[in-house]
PyMOL Python script that loads the backbone (N, CA, C, O; Angstrom):
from pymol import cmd

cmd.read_pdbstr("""\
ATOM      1  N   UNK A   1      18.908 -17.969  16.164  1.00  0.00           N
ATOM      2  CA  UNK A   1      18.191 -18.466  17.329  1.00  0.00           C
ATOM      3  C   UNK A   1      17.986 -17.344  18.351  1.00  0.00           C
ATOM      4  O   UNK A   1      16.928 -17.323  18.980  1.00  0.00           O
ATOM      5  N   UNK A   2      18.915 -16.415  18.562  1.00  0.00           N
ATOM      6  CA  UNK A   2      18.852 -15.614  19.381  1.00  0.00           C
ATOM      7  C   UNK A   2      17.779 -14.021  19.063  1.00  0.00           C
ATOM      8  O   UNK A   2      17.459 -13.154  19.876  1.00  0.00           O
ATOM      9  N   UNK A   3      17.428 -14.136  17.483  1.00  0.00           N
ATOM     10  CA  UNK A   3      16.439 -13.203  17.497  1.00  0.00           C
ATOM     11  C   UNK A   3      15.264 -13.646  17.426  1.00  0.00           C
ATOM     12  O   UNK A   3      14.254 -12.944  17.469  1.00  0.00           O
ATOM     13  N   UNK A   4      15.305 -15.209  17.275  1.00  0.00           N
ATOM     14  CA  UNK A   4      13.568 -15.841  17.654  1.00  0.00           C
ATOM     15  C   UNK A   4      13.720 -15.827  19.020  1.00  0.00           C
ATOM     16  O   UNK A   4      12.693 -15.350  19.503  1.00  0.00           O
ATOM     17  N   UNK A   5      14.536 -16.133  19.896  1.00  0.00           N
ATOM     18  CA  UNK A   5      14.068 -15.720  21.548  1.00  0.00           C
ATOM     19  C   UNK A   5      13.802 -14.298  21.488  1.00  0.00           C
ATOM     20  O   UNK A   5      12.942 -13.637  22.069  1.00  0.00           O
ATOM     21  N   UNK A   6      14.407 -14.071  20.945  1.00  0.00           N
ATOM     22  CA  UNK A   6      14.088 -12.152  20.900  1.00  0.00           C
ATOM     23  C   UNK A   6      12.709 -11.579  20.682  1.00  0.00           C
ATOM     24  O   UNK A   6      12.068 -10.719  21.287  1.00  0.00           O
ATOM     25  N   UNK A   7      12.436 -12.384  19.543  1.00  0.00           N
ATOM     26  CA  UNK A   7      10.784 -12.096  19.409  1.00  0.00           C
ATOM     27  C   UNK A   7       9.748 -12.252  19.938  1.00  0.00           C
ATOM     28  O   UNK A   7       8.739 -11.565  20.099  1.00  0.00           O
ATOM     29  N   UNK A   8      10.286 -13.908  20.394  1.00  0.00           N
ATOM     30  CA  UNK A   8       9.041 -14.451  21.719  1.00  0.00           C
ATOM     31  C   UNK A   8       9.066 -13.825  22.390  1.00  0.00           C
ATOM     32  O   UNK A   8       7.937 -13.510  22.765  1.00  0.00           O
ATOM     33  N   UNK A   9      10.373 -13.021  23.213  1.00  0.00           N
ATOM     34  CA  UNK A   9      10.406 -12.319  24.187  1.00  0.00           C
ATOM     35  C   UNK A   9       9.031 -10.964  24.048  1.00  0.00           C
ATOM     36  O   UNK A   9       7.984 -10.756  24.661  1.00  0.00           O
ATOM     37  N   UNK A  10       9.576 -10.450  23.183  1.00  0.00           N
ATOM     38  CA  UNK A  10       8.396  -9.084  22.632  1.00  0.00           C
ATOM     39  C   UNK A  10       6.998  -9.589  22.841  1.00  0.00           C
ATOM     40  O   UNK A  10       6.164  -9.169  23.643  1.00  0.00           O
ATOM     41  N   UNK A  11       6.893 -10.600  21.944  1.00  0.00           N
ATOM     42  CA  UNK A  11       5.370 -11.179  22.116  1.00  0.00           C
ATOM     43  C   UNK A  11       4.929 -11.303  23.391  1.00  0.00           C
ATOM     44  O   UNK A  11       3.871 -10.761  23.710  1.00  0.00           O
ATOM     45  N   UNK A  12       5.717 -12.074  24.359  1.00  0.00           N
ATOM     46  CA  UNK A  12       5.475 -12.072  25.516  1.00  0.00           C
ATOM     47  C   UNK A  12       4.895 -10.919  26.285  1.00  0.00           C
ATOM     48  O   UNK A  12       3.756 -10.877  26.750  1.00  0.00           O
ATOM     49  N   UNK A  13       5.784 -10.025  26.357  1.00  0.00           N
ATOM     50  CA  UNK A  13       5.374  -8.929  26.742  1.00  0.00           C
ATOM     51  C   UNK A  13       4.162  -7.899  26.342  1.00  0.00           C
ATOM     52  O   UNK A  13       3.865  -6.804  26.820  1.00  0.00           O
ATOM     53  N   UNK A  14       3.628  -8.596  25.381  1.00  0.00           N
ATOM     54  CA  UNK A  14       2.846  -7.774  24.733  1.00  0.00           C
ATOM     55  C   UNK A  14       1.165  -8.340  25.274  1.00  0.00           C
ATOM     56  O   UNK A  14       0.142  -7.657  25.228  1.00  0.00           O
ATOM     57  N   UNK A  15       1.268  -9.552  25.695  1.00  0.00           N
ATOM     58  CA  UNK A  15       0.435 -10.172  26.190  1.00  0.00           C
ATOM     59  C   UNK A  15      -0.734  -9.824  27.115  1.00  0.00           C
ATOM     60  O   UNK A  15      -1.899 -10.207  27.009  1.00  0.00           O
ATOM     61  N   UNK A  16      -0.091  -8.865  28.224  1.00  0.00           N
ATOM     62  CA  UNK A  16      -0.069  -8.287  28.794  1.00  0.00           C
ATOM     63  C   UNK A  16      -1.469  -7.463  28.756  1.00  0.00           C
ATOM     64  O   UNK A  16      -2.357  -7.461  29.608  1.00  0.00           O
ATOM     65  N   UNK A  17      -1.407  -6.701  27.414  1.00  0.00           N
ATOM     66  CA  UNK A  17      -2.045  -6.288  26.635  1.00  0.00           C
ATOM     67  C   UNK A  17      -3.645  -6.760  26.113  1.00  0.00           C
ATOM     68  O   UNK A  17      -3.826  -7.978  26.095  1.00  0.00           O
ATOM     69  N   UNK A  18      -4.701  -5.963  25.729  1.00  0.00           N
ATOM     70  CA  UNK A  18      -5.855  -7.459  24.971  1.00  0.00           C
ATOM     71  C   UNK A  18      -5.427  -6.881  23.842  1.00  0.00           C
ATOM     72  O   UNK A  18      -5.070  -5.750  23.511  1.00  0.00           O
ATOM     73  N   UNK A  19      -5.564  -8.057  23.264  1.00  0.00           N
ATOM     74  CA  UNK A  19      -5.390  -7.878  21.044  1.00  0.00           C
ATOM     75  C   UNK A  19      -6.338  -6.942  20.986  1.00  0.00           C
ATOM     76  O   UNK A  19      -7.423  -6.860  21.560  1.00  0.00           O
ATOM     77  N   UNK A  20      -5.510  -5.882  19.823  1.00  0.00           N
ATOM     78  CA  UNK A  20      -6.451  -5.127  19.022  1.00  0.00           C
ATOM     79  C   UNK A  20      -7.035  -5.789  17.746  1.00  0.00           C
ATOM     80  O   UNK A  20      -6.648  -6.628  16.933  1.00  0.00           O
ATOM     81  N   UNK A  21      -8.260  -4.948  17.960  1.00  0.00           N
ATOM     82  CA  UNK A  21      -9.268  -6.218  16.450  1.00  0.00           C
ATOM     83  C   UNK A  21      -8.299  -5.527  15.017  1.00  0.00           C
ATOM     84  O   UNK A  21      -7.952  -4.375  14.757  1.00  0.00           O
ATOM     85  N   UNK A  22      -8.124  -6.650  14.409  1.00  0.00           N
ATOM     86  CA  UNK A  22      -8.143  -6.565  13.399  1.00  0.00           C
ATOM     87  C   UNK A  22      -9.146  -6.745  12.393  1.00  0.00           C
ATOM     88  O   UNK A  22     -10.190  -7.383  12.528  1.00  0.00           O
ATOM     89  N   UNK A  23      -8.935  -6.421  11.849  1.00  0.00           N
ATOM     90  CA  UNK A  23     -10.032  -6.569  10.340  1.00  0.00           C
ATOM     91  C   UNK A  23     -10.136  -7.693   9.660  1.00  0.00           C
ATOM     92  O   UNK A  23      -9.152  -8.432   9.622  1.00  0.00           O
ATOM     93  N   UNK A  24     -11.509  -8.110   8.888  1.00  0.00           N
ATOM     94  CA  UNK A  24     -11.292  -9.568   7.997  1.00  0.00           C
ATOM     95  C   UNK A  24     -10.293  -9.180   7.375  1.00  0.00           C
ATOM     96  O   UNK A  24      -9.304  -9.809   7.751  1.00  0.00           O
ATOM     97  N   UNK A  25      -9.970  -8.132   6.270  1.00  0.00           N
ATOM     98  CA  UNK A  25      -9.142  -8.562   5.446  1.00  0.00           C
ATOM     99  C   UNK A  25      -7.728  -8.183   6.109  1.00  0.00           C
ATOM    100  O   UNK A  25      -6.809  -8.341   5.305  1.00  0.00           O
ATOM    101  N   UNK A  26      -7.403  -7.816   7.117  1.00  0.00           N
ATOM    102  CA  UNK A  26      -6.044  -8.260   8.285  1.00  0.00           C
ATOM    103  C   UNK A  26      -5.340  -9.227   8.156  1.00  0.00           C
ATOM    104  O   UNK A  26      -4.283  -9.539   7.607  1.00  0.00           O
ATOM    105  N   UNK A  27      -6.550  -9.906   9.109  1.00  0.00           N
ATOM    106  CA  UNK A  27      -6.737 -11.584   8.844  1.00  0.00           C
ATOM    107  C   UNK A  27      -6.456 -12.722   8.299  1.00  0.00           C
ATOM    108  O   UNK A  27      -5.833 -13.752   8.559  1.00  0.00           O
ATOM    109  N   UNK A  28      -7.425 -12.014   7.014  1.00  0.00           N
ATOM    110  CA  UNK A  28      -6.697 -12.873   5.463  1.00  0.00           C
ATOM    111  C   UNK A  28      -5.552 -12.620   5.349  1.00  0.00           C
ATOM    112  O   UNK A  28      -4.748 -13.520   5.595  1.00  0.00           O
ATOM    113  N   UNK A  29      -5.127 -11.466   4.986  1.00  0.00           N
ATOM    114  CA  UNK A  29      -3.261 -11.125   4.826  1.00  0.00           C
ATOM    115  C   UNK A  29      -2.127 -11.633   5.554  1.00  0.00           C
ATOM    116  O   UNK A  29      -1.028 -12.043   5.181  1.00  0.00           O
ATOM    117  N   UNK A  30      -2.722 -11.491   6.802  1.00  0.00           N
ATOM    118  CA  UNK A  30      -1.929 -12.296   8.452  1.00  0.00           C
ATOM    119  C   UNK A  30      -1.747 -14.087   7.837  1.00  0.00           C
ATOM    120  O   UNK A  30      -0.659 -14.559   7.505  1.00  0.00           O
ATOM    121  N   UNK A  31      -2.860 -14.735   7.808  1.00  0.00           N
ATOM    122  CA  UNK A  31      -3.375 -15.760   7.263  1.00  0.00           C
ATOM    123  C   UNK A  31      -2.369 -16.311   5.745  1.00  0.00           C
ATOM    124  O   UNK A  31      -1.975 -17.470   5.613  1.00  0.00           O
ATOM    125  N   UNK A  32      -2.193 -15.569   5.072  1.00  0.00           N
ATOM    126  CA  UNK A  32      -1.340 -15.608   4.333  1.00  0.00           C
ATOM    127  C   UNK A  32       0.146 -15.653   4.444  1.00  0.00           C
ATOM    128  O   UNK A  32       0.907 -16.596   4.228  1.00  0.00           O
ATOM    129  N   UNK A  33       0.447 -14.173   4.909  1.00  0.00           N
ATOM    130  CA  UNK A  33       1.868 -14.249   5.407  1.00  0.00           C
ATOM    131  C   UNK A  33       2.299 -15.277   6.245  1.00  0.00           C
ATOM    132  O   UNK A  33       3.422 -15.769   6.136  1.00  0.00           O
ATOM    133  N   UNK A  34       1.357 -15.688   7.198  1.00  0.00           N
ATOM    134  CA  UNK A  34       1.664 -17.128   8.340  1.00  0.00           C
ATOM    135  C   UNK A  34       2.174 -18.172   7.091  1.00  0.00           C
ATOM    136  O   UNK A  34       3.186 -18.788   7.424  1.00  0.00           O
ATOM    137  N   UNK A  35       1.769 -18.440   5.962  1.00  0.00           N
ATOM    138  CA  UNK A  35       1.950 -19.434   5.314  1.00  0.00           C
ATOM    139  C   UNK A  35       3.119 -19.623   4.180  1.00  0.00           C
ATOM    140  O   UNK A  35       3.312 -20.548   3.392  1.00  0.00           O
ATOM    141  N   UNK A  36       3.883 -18.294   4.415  1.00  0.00           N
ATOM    142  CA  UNK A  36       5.160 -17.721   3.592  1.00  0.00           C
ATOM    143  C   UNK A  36       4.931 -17.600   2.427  1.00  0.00           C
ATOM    144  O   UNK A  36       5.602 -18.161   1.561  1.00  0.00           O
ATOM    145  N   UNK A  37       3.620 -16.598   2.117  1.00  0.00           N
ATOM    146  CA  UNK A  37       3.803 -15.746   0.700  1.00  0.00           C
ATOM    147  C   UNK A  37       4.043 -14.686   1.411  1.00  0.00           C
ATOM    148  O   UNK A  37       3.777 -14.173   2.498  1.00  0.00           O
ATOM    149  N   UNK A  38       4.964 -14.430  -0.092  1.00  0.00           N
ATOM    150  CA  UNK A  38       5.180 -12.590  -0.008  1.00  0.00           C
ATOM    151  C   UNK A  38       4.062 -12.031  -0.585  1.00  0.00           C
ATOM    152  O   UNK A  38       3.153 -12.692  -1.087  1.00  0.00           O
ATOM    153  N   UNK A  39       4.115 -10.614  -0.515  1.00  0.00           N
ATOM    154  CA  UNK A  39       2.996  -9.880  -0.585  1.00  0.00           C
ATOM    155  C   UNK A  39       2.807  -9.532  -2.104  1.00  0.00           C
ATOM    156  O   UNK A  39       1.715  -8.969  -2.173  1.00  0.00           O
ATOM    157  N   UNK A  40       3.341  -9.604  -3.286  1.00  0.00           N
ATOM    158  CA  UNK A  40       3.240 -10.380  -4.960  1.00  0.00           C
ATOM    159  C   UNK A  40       2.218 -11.399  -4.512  1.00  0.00           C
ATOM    160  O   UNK A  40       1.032 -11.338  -4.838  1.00  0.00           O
ATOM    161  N   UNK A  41       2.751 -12.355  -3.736  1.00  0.00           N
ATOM    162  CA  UNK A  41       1.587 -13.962  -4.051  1.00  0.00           C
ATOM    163  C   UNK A  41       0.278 -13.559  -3.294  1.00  0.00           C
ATOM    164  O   UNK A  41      -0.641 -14.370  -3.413  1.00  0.00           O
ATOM    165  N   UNK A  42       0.023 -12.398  -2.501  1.00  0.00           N
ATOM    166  CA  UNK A  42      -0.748 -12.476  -1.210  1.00  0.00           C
ATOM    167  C   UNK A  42      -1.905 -11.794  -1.978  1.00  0.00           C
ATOM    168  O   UNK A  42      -3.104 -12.013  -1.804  1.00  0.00           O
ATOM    169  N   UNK A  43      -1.172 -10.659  -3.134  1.00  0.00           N
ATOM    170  CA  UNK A  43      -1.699  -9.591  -4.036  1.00  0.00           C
ATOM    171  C   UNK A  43      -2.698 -10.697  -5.045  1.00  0.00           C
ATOM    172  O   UNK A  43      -3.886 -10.653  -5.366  1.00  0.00           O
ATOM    173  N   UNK A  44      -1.600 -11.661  -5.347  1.00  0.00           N
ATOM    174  CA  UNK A  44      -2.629 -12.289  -6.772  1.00  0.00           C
ATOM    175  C   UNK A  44      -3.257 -12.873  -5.908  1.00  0.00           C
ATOM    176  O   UNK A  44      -3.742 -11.915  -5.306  1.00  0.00           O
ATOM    177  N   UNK A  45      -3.709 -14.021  -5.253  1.00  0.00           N
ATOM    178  CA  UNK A  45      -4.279 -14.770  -3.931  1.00  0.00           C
ATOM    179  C   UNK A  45      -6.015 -14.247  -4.022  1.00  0.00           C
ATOM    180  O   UNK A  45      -7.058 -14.723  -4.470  1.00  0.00           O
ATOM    181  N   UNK A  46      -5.555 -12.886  -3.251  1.00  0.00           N
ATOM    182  CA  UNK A  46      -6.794 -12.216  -2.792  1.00  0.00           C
ATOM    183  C   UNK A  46      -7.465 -10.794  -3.859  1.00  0.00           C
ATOM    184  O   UNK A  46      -8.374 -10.088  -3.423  1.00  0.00           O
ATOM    185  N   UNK A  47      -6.682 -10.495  -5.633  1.00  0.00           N
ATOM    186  CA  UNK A  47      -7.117 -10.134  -6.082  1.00  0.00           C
ATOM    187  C   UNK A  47      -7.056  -8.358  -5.911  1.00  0.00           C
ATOM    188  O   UNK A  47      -7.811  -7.648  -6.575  1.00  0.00           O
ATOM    189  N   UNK A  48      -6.033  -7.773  -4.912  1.00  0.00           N
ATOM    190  CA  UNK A  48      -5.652  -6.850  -4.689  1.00  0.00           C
ATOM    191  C   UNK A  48      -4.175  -6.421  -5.728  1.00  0.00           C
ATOM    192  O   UNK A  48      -3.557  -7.110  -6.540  1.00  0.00           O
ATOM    193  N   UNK A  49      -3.960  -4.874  -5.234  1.00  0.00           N
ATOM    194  CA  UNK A  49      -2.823  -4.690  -5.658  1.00  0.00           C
ATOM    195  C   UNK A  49      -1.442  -5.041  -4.489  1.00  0.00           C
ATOM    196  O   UNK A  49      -1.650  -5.645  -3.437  1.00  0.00           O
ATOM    197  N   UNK A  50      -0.486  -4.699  -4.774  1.00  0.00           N
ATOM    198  CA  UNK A  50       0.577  -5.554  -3.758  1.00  0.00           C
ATOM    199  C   UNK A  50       1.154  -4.204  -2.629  1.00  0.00           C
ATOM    200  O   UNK A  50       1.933  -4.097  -1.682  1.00  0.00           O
ATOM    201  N   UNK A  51       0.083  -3.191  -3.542  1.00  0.00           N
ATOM    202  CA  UNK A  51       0.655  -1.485  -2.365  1.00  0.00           C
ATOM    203  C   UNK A  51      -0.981  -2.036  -1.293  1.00  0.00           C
ATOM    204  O   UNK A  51      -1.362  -1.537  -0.234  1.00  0.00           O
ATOM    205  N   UNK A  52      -1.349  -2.701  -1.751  1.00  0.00           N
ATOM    206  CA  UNK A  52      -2.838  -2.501  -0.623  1.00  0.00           C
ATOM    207  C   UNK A  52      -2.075  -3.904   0.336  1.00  0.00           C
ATOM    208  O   UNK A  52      -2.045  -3.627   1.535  1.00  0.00           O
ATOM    209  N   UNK A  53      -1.566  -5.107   0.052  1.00  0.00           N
ATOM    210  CA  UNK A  53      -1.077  -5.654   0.388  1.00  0.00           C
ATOM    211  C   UNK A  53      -0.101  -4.932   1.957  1.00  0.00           C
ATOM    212  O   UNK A  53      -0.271  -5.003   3.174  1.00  0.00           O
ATOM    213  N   UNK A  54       0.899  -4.284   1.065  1.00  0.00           N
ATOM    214  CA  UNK A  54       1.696  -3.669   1.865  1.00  0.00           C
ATOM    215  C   UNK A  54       0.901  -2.682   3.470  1.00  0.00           C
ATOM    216  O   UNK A  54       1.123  -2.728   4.680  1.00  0.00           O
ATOM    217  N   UNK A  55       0.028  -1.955   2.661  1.00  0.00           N
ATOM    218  CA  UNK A  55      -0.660  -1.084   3.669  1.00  0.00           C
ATOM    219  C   UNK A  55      -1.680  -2.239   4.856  1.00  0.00           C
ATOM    220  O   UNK A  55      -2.053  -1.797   5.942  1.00  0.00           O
ATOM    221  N   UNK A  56      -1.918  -3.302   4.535  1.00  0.00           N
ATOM    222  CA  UNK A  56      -2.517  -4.454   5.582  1.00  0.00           C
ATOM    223  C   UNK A  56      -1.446  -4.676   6.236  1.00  0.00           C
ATOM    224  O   UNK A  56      -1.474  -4.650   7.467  1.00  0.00           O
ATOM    225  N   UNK A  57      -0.383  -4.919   5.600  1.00  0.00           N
ATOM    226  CA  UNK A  57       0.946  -5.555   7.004  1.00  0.00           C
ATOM    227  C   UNK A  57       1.291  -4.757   7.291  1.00  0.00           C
ATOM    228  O   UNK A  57       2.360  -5.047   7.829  1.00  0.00           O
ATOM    229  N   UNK A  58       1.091  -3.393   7.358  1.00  0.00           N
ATOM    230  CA  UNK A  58       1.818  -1.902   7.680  1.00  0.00           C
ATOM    231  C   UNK A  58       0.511  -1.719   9.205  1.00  0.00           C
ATOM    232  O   UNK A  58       0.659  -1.372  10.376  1.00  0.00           O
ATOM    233  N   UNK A  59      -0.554  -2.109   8.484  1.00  0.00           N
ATOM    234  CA  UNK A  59      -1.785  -1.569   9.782  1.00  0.00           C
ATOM    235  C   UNK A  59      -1.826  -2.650  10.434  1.00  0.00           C
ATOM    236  O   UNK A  59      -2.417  -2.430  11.491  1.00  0.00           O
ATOM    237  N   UNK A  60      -1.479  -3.791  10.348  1.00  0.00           N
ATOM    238  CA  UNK A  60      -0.977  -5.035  11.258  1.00  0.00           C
ATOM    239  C   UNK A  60       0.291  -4.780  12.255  1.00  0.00           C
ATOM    240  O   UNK A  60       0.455  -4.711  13.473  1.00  0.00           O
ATOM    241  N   UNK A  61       1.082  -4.679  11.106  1.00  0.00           N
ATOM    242  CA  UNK A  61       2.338  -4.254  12.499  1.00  0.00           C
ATOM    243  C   UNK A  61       1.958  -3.358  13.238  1.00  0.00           C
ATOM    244  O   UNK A  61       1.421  -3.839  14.236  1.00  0.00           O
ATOM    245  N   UNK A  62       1.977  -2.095  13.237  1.00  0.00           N
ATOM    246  CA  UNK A  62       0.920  -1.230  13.823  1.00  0.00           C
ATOM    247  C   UNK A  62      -0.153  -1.164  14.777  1.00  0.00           C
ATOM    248  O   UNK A  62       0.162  -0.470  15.744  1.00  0.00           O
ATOM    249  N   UNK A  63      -1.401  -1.683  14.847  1.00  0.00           N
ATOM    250  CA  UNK A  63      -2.034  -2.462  15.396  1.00  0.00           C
ATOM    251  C   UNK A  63      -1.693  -3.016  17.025  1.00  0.00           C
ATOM    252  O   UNK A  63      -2.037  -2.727  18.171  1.00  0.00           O
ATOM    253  N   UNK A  64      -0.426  -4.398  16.048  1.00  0.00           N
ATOM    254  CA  UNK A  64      -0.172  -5.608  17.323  1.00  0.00           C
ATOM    255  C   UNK A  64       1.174  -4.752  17.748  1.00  0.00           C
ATOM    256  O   UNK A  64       1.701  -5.340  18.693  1.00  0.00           O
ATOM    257  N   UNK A  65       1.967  -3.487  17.357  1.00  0.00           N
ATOM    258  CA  UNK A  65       3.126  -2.553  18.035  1.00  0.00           C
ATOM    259  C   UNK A  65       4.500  -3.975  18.011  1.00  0.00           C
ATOM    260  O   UNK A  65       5.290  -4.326  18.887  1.00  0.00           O
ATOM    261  N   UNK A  66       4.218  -4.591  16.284  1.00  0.00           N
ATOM    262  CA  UNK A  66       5.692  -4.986  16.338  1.00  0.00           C
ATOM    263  C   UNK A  66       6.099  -4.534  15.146  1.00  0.00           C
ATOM    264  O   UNK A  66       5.606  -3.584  14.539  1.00  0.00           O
ATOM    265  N   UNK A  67       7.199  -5.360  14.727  1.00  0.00           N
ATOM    266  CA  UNK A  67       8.436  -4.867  13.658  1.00  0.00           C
ATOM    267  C   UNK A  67       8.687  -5.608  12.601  1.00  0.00           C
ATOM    268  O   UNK A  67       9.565  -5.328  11.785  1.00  0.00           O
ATOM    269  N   UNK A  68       7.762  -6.844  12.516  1.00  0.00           N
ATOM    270  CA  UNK A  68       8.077  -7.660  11.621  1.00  0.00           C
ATOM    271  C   UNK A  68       6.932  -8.455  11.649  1.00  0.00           C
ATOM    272  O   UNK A  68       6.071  -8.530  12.526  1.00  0.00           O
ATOM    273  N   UNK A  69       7.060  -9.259  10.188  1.00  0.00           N
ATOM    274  CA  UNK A  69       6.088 -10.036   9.884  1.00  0.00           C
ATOM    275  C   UNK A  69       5.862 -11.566  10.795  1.00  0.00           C
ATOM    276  O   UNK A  69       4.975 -12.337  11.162  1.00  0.00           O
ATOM    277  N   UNK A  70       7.271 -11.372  10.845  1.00  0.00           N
ATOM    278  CA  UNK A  70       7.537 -13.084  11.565  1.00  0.00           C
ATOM    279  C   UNK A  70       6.874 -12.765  13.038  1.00  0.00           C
ATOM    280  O   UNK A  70       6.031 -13.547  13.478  1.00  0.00           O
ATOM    281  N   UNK A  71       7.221 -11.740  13.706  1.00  0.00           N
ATOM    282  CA  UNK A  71       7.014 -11.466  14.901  1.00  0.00           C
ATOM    283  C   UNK A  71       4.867 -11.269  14.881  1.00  0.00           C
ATOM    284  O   UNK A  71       4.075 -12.013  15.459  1.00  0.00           O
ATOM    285  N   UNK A  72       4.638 -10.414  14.281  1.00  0.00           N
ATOM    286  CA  UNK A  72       2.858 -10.833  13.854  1.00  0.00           C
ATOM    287  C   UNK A  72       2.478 -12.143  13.766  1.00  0.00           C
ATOM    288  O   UNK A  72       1.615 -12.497  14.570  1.00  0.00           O
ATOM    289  N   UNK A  73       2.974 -13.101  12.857  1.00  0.00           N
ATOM    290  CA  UNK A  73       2.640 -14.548  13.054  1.00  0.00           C
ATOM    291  C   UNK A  73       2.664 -15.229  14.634  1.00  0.00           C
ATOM    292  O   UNK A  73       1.936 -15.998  15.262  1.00  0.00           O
ATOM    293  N   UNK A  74       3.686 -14.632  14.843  1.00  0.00           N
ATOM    294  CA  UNK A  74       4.526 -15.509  16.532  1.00  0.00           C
ATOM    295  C   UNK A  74       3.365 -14.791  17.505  1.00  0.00           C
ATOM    296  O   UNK A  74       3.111 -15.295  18.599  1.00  0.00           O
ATOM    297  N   UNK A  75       2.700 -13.626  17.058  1.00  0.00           N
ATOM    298  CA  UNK A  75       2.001 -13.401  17.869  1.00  0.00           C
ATOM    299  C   UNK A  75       0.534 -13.369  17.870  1.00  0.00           C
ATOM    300  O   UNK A  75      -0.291 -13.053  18.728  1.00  0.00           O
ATOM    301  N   UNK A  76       0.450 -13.779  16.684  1.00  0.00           N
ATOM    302  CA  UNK A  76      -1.171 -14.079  16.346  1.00  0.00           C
ATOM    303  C   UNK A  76      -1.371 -15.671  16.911  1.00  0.00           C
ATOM    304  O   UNK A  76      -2.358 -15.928  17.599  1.00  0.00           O
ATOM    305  N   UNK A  77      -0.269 -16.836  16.546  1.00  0.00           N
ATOM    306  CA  UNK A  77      -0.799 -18.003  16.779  1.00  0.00           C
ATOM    307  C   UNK A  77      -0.404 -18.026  18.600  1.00  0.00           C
ATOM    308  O   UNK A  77      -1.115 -18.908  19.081  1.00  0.00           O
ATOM    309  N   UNK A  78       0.388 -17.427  19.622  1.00  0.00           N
ATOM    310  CA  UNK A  78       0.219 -17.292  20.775  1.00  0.00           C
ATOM    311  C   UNK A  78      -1.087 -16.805  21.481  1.00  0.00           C
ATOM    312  O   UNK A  78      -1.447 -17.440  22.472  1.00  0.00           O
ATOM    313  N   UNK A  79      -1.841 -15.724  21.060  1.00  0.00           N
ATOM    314  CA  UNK A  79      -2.999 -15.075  21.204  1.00  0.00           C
ATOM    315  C   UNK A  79      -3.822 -15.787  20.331  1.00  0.00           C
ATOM    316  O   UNK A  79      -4.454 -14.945  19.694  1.00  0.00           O
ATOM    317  N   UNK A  80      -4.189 -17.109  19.917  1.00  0.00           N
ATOM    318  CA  UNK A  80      -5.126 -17.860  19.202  1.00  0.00           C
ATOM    319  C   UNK A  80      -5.866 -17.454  18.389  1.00  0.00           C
ATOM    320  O   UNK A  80      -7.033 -17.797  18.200  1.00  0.00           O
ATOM    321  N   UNK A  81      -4.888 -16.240  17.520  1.00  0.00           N
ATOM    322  CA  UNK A  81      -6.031 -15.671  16.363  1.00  0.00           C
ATOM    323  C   UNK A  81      -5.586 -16.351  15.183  1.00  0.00           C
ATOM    324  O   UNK A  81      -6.143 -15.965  14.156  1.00  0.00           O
ATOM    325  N   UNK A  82      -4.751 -17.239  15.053  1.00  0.00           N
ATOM    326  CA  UNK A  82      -3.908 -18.086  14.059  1.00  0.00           C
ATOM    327  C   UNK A  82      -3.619 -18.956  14.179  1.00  0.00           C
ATOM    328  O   UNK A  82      -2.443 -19.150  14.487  1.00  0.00           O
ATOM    329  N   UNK A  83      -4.482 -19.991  14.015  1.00  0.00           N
ATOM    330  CA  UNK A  83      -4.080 -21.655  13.807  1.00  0.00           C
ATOM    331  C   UNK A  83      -3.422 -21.936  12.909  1.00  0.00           C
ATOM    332  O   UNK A  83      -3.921 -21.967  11.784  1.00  0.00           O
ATOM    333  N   UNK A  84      -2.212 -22.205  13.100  1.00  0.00           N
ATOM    334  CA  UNK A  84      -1.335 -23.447  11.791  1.00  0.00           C
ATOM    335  C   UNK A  84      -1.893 -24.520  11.890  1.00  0.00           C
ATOM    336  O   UNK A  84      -2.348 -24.830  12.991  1.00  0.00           O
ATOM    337  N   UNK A  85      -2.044 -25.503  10.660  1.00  0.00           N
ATOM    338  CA  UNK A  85      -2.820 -27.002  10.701  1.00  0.00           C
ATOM    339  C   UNK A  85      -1.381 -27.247  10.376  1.00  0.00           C
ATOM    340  O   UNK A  85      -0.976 -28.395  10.195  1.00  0.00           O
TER     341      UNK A  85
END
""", "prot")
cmd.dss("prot")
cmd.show_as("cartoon", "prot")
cmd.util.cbc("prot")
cmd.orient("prot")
């Protein structure tokens, strides 16, 4: 519990900030990971290899300046680039 306040916290702060664009296929990958595949399922999914996989959540973290995947989700659906249904 205390490293999901931890994260919101980051996100928070990051807010601050305007989102950097990401890319469609970002997006898709973001879009994916939000939905808990790993990057094997994300690879077969979208027909890539799972190193191109890797290099999207590498230029994602990057990008949004966090550390984790969970923390990209927490901060895509705060900044309304990620609807969960």
């Amino acid at each position: 519990l205390t490293e999901f306040k931890s994260m919101i916290q980051r996100t928070d702060e990051r807010r601050l900030v305007p989102a950097p664009r990401l890319t469609d296929r970002e997006l898709e990958v973001l879009k994916l990971v939000a939905t808990g595949m790993n990057n094997r399922d994300i690879a077969k999914e979208l027909f890539i290899s799972e190193n191109t996989v890797k290099n999207h959540v590498r230029n994602i973290l990057e990008k949004l300046q966090l550390h984790s995947r969970m923390e990209a989700v927490v901060y895509a659906m705060r900044e309304k680039i990620l609807e969960i249904r």
